[in-house]
DRENSE-926308 format. One record per residue (C-alpha): x, y, z negated; residue number from 1. Coordinates in nm, 3 decimals, padded with zeros to 5 digits, always signed. Example, Ala and Ser with C-alpha at 12.3 -4.5 7.8 and 13.67 -1.06 7.14 Angstrom:
2
+---------+---------+---------+-----+
!       u !       v !       w ! seq !
+---------+---------+---------+-----+
! +01.230 ! -00.450 ! -00.780 !   1 !
! +01.367 ! -00.106 ! -00.714 !   2 !
+---------+---------+---------+-----+
end
This chain:
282
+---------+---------+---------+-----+
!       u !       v !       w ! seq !
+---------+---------+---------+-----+
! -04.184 ! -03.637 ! -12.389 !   1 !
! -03.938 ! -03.645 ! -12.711 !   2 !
! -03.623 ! -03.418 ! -12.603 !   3 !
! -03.324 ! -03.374 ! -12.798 !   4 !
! -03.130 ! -03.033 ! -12.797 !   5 !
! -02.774 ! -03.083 ! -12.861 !   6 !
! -02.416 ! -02.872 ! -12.861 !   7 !
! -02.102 ! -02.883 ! -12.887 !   8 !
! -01.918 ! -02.776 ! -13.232 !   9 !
! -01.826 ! -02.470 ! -13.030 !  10 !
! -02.198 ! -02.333 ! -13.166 !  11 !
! -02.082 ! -02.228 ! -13.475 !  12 !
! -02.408 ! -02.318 ! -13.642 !  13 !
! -02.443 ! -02.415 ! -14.043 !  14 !
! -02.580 ! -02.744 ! -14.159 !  15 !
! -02.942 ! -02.543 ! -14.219 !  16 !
! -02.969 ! -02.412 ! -13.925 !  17 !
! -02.890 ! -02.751 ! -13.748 !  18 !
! -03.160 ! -02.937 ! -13.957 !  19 !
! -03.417 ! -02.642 ! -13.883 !  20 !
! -03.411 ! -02.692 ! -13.528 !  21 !
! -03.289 ! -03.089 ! -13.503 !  22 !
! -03.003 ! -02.988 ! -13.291 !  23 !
! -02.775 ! -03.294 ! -13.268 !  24 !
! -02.378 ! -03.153 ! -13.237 !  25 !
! -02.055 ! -03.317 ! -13.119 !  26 !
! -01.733 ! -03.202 ! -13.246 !  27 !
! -01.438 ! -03.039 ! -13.062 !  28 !
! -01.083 ! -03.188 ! -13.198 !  29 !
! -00.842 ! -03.007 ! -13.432 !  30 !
! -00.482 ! -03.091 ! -13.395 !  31 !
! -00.241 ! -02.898 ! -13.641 !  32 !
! +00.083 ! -03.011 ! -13.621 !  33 !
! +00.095 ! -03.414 ! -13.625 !  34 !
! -00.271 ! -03.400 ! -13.769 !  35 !
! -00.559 ! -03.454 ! -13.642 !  36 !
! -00.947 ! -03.330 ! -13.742 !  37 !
! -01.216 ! -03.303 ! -13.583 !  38 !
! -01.414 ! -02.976 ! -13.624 !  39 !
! -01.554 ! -02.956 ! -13.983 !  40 !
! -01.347 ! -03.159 ! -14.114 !  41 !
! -01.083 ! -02.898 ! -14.201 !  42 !
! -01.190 ! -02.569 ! -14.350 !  43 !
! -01.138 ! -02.235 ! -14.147 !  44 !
! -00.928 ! -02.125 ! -14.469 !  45 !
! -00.686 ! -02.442 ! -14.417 !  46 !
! -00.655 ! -02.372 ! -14.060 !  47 !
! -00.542 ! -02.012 ! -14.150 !  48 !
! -00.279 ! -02.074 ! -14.426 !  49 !
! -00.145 ! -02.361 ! -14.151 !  50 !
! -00.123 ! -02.074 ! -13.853 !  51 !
! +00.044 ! -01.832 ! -14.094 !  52 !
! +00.281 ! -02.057 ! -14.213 !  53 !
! +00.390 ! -02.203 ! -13.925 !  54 !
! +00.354 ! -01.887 ! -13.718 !  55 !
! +00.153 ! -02.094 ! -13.483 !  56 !
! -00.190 ! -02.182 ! -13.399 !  57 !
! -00.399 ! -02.556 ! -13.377 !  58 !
! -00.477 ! -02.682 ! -13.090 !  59 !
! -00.858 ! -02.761 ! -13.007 !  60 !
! -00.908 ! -03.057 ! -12.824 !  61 !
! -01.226 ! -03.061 ! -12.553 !  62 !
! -01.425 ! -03.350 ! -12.582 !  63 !
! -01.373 ! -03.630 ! -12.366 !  64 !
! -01.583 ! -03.801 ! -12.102 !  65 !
! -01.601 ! -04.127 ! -12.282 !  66 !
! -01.713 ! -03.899 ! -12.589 !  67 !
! -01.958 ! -03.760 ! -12.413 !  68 !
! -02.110 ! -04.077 ! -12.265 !  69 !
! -02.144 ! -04.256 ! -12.614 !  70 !
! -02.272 ! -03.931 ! -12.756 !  71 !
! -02.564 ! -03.941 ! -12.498 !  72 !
! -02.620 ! -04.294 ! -12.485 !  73 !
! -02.706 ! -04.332 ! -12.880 !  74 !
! -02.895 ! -04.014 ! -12.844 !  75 !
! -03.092 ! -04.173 ! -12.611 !  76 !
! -03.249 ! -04.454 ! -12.796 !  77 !
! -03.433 ! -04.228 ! -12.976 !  78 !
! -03.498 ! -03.957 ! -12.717 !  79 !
! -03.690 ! -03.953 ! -12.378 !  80 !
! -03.456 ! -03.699 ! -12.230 !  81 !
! -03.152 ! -03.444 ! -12.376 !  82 !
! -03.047 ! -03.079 ! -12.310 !  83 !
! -02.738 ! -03.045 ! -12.329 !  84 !
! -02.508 ! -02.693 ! -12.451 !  85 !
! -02.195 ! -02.647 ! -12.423 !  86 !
! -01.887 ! -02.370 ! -12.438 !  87 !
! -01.822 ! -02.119 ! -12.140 !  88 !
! -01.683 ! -02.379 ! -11.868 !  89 !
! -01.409 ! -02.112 ! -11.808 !  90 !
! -01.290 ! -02.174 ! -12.174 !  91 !
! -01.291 ! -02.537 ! -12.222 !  92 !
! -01.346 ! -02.861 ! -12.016 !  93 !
! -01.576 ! -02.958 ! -12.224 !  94 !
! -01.868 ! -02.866 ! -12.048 !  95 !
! -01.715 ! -03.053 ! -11.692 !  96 !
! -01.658 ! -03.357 ! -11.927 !  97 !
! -02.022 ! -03.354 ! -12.024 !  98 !
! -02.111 ! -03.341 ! -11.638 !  99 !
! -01.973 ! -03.591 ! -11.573 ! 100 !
! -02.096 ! -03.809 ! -11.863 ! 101 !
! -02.442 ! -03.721 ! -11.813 ! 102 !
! -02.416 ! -03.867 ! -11.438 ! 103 !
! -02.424 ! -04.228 ! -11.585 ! 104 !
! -02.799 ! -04.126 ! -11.710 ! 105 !
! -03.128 ! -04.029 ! -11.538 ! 106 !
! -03.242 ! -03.740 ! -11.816 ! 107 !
! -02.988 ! -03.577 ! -11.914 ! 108 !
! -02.944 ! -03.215 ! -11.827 ! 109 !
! -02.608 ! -03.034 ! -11.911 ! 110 !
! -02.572 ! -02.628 ! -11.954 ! 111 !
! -02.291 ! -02.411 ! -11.908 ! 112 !
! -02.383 ! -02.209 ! -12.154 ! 113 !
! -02.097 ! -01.899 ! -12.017 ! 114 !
! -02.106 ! -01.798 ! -12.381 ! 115 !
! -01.901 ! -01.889 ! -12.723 ! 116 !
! -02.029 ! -01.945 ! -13.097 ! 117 !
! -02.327 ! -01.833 ! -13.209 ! 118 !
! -02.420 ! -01.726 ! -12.843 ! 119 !
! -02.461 ! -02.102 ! -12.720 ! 120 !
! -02.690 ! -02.099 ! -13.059 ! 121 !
! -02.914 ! -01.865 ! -12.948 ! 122 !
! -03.012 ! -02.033 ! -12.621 ! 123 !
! -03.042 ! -02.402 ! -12.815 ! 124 !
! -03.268 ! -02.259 ! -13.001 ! 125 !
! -03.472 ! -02.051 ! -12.709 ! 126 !
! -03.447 ! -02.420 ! -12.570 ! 127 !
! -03.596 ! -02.551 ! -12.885 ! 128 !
! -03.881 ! -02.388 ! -12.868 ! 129 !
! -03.982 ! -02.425 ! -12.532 ! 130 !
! -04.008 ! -02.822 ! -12.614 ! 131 !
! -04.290 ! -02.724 ! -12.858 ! 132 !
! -04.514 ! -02.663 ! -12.547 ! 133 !
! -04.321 ! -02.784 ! -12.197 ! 134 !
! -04.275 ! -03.170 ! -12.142 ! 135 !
! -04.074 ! -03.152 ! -11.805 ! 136 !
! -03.687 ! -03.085 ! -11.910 ! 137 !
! -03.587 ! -02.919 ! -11.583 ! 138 !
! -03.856 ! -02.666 ! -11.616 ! 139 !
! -03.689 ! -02.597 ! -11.967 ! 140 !
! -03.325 ! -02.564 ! -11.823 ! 141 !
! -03.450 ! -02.323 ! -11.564 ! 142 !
! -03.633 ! -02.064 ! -11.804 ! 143 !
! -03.291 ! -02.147 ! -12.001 ! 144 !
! -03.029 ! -02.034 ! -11.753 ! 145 !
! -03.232 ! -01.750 ! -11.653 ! 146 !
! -03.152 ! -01.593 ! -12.002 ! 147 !
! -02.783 ! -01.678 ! -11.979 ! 148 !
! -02.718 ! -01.364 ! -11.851 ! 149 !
! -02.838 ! -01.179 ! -12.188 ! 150 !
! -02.635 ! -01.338 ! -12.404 ! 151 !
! -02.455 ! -01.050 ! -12.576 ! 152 !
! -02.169 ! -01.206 ! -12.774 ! 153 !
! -01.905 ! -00.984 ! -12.903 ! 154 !
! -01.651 ! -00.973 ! -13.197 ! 155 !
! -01.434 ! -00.697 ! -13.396 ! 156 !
! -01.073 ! -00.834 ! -13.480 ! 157 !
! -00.905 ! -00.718 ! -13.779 ! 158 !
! -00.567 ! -00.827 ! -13.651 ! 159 !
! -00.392 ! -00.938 ! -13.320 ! 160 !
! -00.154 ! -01.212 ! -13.393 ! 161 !
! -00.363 ! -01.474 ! -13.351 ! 162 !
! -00.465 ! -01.367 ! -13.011 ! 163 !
! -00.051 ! -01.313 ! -12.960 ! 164 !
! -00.014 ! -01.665 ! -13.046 ! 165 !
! -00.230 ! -01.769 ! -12.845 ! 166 !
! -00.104 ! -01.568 ! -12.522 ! 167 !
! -00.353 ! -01.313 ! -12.488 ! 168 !
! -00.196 ! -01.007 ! -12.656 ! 169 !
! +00.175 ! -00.869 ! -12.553 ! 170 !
! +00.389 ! -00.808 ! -12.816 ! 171 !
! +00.362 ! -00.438 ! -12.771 ! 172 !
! +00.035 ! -00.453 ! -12.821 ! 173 !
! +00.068 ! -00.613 ! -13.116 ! 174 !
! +00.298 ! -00.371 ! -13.242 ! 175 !
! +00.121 ! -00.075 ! -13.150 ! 176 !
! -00.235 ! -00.225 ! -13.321 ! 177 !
! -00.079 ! -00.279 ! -13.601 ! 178 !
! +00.131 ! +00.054 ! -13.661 ! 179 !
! -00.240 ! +00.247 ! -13.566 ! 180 !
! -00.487 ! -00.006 ! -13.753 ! 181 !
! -00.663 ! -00.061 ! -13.442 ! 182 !
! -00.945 ! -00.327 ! -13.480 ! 183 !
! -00.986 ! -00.431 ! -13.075 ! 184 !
! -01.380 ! -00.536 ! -12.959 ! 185 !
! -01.364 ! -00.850 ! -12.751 ! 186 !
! -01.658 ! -00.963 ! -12.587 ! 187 !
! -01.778 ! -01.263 ! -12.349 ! 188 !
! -01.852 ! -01.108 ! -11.966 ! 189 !
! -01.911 ! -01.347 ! -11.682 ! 190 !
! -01.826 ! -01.645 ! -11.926 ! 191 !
! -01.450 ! -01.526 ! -12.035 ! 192 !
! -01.325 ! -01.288 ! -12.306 ! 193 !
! -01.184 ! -00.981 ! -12.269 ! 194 !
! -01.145 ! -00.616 ! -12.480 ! 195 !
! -01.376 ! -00.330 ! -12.406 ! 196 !
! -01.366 ! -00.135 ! -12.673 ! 197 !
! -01.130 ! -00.017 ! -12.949 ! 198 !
! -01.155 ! +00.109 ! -13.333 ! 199 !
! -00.941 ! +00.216 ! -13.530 ! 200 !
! -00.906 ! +00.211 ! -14.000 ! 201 !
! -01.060 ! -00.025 ! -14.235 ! 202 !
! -01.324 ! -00.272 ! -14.155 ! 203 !
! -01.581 ! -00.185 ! -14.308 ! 204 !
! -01.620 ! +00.105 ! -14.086 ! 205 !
! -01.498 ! -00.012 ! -13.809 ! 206 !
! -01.757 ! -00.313 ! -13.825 ! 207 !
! -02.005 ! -00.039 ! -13.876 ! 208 !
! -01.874 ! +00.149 ! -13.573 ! 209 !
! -01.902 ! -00.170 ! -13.368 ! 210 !
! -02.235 ! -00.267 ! -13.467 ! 211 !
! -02.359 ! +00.100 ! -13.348 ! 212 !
! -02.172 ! +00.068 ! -13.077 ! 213 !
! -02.276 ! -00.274 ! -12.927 ! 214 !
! -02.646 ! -00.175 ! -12.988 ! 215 !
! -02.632 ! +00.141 ! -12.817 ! 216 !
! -02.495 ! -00.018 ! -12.532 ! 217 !
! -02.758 ! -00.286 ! -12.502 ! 218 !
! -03.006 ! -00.199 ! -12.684 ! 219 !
! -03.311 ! -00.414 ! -12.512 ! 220 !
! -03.254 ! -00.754 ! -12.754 ! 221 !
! -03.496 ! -00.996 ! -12.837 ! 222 !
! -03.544 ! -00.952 ! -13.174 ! 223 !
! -03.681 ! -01.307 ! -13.225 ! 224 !
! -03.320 ! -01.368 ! -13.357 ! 225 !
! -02.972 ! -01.243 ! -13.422 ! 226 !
! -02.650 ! -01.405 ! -13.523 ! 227 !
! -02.368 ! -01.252 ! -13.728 ! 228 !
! -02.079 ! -01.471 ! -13.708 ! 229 !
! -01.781 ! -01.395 ! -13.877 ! 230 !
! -01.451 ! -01.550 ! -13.993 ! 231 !
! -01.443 ! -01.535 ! -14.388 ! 232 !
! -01.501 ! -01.194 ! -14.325 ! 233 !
! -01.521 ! -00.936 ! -14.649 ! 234 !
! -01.850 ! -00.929 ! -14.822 ! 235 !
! -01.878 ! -00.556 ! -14.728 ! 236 !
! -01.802 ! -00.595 ! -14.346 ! 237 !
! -02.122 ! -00.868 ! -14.372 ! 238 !
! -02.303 ! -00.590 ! -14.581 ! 239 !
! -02.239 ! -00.325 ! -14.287 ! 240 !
! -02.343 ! -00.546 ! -14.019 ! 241 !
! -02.704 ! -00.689 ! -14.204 ! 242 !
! -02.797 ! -00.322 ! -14.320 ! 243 !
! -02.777 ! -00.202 ! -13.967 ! 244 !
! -02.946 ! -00.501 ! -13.797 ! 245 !
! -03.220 ! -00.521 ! -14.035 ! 246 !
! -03.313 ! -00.148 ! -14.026 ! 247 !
! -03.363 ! -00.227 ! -13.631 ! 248 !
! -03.634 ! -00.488 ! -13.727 ! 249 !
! -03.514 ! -00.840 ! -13.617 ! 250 !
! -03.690 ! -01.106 ! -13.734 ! 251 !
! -03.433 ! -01.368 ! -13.764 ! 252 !
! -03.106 ! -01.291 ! -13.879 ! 253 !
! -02.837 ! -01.586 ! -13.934 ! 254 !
! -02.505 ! -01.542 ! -14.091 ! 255 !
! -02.293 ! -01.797 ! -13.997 ! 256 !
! -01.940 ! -01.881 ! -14.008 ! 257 !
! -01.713 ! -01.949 ! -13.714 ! 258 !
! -01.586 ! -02.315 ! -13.718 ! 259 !
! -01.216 ! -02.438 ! -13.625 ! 260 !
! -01.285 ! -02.353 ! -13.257 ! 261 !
! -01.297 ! -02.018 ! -13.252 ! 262 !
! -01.116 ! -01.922 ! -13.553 ! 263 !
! -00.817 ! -02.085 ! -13.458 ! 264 !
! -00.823 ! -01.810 ! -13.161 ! 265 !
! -00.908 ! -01.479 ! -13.344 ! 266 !
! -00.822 ! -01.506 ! -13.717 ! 267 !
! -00.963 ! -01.405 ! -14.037 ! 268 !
! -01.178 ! -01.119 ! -14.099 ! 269 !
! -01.292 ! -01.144 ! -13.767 ! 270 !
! -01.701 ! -01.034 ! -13.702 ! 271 !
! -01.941 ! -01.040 ! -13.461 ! 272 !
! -02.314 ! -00.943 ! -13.382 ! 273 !
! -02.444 ! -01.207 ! -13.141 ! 274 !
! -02.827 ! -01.182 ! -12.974 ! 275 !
! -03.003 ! -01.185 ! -12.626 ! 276 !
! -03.058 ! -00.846 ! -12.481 ! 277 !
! -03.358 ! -00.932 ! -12.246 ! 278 !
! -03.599 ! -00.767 ! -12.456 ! 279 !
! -03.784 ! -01.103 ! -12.432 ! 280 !
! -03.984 ! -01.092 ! -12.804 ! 281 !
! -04.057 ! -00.787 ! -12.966 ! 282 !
+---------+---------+---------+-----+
end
């Protein structure tokens, strides 16, 4: 059986990477202002220099049921069946929208992946492999979900005013973080964001001091692959992060950049450290 293994642009995955694995993606909306992109059309840099000039962020726009249903349907004349990925439900409606699509079709099989970014790109490509050597979809969403637990996905912001824009930072917050310098840790639990840790200078050692910290805590990953994701972050915040993850061994490591999506929520400068922490592949 021929399966495709698609995502929404939520994945955060480069061009190479989608061509390695044949993933087949489907694009979030941009609104900024009276315009309209959809994600990758507009650069992450663009959607910056719009936010801080109009002291506001873009909207992202879900896609839509009818999106969904085309998407699938021309998919399908070239596929036997389709996995489906898509954003934390509690984030977006996009993965309800894709439900709902998929019910007009006998073979397609829709995730909630309860991650963001580069974490929904980790189990596409777990997925991916699995339909080198099982031809029964359902058997491949099972083994699938049981790893959705794992997903460690976590970020280190340089700044807070995005998040303040966007409602989840109180102005005295903001203040405070930025009279201290302190970089906050946000991280995906049970499918929605929230802070659990806190550092505090510049960013290269505070990226450093994250990295440390986010392996310590769960430090069983499969090393098959790890993601650093990052939002035009400074060549020597990516430097910190690949030293360290290389020294621990993994085979795989991807540096990506985060797409409108989840830039338009956390800024620039933002980075984060993204694997499964099953201890799956040695």
């Amino acid at each position: 059986m021929k399966i495709a293994v698609t995502l929404d642009s939520a994945c955060d995955l480069t061009k190479e990477i989608i061509e390695e694995y044949d993933f087949k993606i489907i694009p979030f909306g941009v609104n900024m202002g009276d315009r309209f992109f959809y994600d990758g059309e507009v650069s992450t840099l663009e959607i910056f220099e719009w936010a801080d000039q109009n002291k506001q962020l873009p909207k992202t726009n879900a896609v839509n049921e009818e999106a969904f249903k085309d998407f699938f349907a021309e998919i399908l004349k070239e596929y036997d069946a389709i996995i489906h990925f898509d954003i934390s439900a509690d984030m977006s409606s996009a993965y309800n929208n894709a439900v709902n699509a998929s019910k007009n079709f006998n073979n397609v099989f829709v995730i909630d992946s309860r991650t963001l970014s580069t974490g929904i790109g980790l189990l596409a490509i777990y997925a991916k492999t699995l339909t080198e050597t099982i031809d029964d979809p359902k058997q491949i969403v099972e083994l699938v979900e049981k790893r959705i637990p794992f997903v460690q996905a976590s970020f280190v912001l340089e700044r807070l005013d995005y998040l303040h824009r966007g409602g989840r930072c109180s102005s005295v917050a903001l203040l405070g973080a930025n009279l201290l310098k302190i970089r906050p840790q946000i991280e995906v639990m049970n499918g929605k964001m929230g802070s659990t840790n806190k550092f505090r200078g510049k960013m290269g050692k505070c990226v450093t001091e994250y990295c440390n910290a986010v392996l310590s805590k769960y430090n069983n990953p499969d090393k098959a692959v790890i993601f650093i994701t990052h939002s035009h972050a400074t060549d020597e915040m990516i430097n910190s992060a690949k030293d360290i993850v290389y020294e621990l061994g993994f085979k795989k490591v991807y540096v990506t950049t985060a797409g409108c999506t989840i830039s338009s929520h956390c800024g620039k400068n933002t980075l984060g450290i993204l694997y499964i922490n099953d201890g799956l592949t040695k």
